[in-house]
ZAMARGU-4260 file (C-alpha; in steps of 0.2 Angstrom, whole numbers, plus 5000, padded with zeros to 4 digits):
<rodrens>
0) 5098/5507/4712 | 5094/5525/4711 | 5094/5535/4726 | 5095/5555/4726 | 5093/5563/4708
5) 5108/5554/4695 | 5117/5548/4712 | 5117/5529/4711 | 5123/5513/4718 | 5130/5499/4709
10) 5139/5483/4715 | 5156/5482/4709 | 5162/5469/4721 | 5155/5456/4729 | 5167/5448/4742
15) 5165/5434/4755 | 5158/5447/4765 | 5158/5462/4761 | 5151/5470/4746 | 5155/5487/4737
20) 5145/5499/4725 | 5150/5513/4720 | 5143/5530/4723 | 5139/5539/4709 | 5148/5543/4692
25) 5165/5536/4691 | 5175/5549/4690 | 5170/5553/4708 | 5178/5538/4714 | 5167/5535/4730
30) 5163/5517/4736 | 5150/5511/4749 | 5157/5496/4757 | 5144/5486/4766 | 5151/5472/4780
35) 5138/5458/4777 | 5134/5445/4792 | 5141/5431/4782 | 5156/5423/4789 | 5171/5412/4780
40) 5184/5401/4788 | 5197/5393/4779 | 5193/5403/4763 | 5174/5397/4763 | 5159/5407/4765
45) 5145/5398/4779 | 5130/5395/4775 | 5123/5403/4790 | 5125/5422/4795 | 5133/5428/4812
50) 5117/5440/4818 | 5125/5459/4818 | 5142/5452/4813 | 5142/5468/4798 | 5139/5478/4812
55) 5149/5476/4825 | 5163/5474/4811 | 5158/5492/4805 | 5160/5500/4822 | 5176/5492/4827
60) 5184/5499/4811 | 5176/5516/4813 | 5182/5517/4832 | 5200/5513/4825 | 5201/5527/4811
65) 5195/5539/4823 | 5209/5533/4837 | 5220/5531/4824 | 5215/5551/4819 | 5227/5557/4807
70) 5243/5549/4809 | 5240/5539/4791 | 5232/5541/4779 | 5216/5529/4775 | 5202/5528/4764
75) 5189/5532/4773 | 5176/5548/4771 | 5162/5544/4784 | 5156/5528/4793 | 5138/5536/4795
80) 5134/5537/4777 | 5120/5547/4781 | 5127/5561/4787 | 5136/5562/4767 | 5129/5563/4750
85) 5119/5546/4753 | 5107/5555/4766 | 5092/5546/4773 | 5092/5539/4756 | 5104/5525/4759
90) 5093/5508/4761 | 5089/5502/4776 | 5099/5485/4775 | 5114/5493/4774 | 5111/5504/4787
95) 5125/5503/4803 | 5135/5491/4793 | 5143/5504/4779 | 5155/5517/4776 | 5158/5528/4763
100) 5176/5526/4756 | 5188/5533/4742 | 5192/5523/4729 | 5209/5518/4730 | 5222/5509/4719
105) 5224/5494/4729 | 5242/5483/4732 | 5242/5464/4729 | 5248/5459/4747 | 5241/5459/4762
110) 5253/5466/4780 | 5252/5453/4793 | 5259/5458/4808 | 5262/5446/4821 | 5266/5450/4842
115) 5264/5430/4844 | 5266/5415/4838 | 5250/5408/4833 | 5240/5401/4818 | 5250/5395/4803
120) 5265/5404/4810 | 5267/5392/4824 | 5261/5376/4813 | 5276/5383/4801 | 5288/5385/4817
125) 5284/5369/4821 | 5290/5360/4807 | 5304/5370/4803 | 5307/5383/4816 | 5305/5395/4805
130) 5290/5411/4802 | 5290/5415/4784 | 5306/5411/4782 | 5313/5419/4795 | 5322/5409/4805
135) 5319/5410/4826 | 5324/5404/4842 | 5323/5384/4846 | 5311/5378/4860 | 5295/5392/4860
140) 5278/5386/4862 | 5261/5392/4854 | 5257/5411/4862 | 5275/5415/4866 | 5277/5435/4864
145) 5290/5440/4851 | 5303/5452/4856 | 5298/5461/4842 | 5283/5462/4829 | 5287/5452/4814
150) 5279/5458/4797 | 5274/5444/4787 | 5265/5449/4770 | 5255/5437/4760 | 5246/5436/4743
155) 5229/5442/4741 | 5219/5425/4733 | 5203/5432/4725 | 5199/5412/4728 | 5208/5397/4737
160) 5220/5400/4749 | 5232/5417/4752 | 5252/5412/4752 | 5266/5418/4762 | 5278/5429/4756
165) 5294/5436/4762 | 5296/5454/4763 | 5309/5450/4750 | 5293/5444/4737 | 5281/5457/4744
170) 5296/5469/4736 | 5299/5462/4719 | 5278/5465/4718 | 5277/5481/4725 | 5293/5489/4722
175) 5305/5490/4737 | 5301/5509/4744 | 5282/5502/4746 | 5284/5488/4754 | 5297/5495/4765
180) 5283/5510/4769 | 5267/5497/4771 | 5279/5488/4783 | 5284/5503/4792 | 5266/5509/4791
185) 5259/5492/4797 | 5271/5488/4812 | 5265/5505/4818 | 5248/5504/4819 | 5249/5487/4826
190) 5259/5495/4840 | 5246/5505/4843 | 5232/5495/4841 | 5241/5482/4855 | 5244/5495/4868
195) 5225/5499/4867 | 5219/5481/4869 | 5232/5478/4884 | 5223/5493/4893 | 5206/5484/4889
200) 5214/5470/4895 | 5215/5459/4880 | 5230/5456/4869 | 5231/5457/4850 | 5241/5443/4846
205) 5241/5448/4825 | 5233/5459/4813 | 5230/5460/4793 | 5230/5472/4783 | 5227/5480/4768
210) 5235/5498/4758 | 5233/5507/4742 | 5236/5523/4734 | 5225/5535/4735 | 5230/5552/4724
215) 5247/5546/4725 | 5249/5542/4744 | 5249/5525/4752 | 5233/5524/4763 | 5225/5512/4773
220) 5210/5506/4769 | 5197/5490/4772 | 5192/5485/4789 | 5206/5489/4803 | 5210/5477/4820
225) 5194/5470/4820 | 5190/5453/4826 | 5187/5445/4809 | 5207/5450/4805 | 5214/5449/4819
230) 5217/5437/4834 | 5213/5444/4851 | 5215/5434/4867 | 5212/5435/4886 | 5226/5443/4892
235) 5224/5434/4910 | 5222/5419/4903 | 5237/5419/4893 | 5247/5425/4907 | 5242/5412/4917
240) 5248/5401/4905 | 5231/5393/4900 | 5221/5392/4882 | 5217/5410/4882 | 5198/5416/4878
245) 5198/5422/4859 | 5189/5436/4854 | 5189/5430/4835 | 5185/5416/4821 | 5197/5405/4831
250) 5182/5396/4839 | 5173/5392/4826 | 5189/5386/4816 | 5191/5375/4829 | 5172/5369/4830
255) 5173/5365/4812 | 5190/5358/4813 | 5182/5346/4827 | 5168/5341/4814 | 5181/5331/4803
260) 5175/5343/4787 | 5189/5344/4773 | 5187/5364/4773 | 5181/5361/4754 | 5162/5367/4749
265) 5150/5364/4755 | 5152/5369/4775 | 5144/5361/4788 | 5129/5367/4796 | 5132/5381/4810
270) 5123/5376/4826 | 5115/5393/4835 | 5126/5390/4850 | 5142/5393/4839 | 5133/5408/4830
275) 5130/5416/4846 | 5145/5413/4854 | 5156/5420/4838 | 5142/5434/4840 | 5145/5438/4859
280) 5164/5438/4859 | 5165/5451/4844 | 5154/5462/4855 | 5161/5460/4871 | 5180/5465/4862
285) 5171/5478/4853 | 5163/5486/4869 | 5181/5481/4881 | 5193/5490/4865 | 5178/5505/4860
290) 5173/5506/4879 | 5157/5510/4868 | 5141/5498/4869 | 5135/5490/4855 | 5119/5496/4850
295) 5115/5485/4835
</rodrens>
């Protein structure tokens, strides 16, 4: 796909949801990433899309890099590509749902941080009362606060299912001074990512994500505390004690979960009122975190 003069687009990667081209020659290391509207659960795309998911994905992560400002490094050059080298060139499609990104060196693991038990960390508590591995406190229940953050790595599966690591794995495939940086790096930013959503009333109950090197230095890099990586609840809700309101995939996991499905290909068919309502919650966090209104 040409666009301005020899500067051209072409797919490198095409992920669940999100695709990537790069930008120009190689040796300019520039990548487009472009949030699609498709959605996965389980580790399988849907068939149908979630209307401005890209979108609303693209402005939750751009918010973050610029509260985050320049307290750590990240990958990103500009979430307006068209203010860049792409100018009013780039395509239409991708417009609003891409930014423009150095090319980084990427680690094998993913950073979980966790502030709550919740997902498959209380299914694993549950058997064996332990998270990862790490071995807590008898009796706590689904939503119980952690005294403290736990970092919890995990593999990265191109396909099938990611698996938990201990930080003690994470280090034998990174090297011991990385893994002990992304943790540091990733506890941190959670931190500050959970004292924004508590002013905005919500809590973030766990994060993923994701760091390579860039010219040498660890960077952050993908999407950051959205809703499609993390989990987000009602704070009143949970402090009431009750099934908090999630801002995130967990509804639909648990209206496909309800449907008796296998979580094997092919999905079931999304009916509009989940697509919506997966829709409506992303911007309603969005606009509560951002205090910005989603324009679409």
């Amino acid at each position: 796909m040409d666009l301005v003069g020899d500067l051209t687009l072409k797919l490198i990667h095409k992920g669940k949801v999100r695709d990537i081209y790069r930008v120009g020659a190689e040796r300019d290391r520039l990548l487009l990433m472009v949030a699609s509207d498709r959605v996965s659960a389980f580790d399988v795309v849907m068939t149908e899309e979630i209307r401005d998911k890209g979108k609303i994905l693209t402005a939750m992560s751009a918010f973050w890099f610029e509260y985050l400002g320049g307290r750590f490094p990240n990958h990103l050059v500009t979430s307006d590509p068209t203010s860049n080298e792409l100018g009013e060139d780039l395509p239409e499609e991708f417009r609003g749902r891409s930014m423009l990104v150095k090319e980084a060196e990427m680690l094998p693991i993913e950073c979980i941080v966790r502030g709550y038990l919740a997902g498959s960390a209380l299914k694993e508590y549950q058997v064996s009362r332990t998270v990862h591995g790490q071995r807590l406190s008898p009796g706590l229940s689904g939503g119980t606060k952690f005294p403290e953050p736990l970092f919890t790595p995990s593999t990265k599966a191109e396909s099938g299912h990611d698996l938990n690591i201990s930080f003690e794995e994470a280090s034998t495939m990174v090297g011991e001074n990385v893994a002990a940086r992304v943790r540091e790096m990733s506890l941190e930013i959670y931190r500050i990512g959970a004292s924004r959503a508590e002013e905005a009333g919500v809590v973030l109950a766990d994060t993923k994500f994701e760091f390579g090197f860039i010219d040498g230095e660890i960077a952050i890099c993908d999407e950051v505390l959205t809703p499609d990586s993390s989990r987000i609840w009602e704070a009143s809700e949970l402090l009431a004690g009750g099934e908090p309101t999630a801002y995130d995939k967990q509804p639909l996991r648990d209206w496909l979960e309800s449907t008796g499905w296998n979580k094997m290909p092919p999905p079931p068919s999304l009916p509009k009122a989940v697509r919506e309502s997966l829709r409506n919650r992303y911007v309603a966090v969005y606009e509560r975190i951002s205090g910005r209104e989603f324009l679409g």
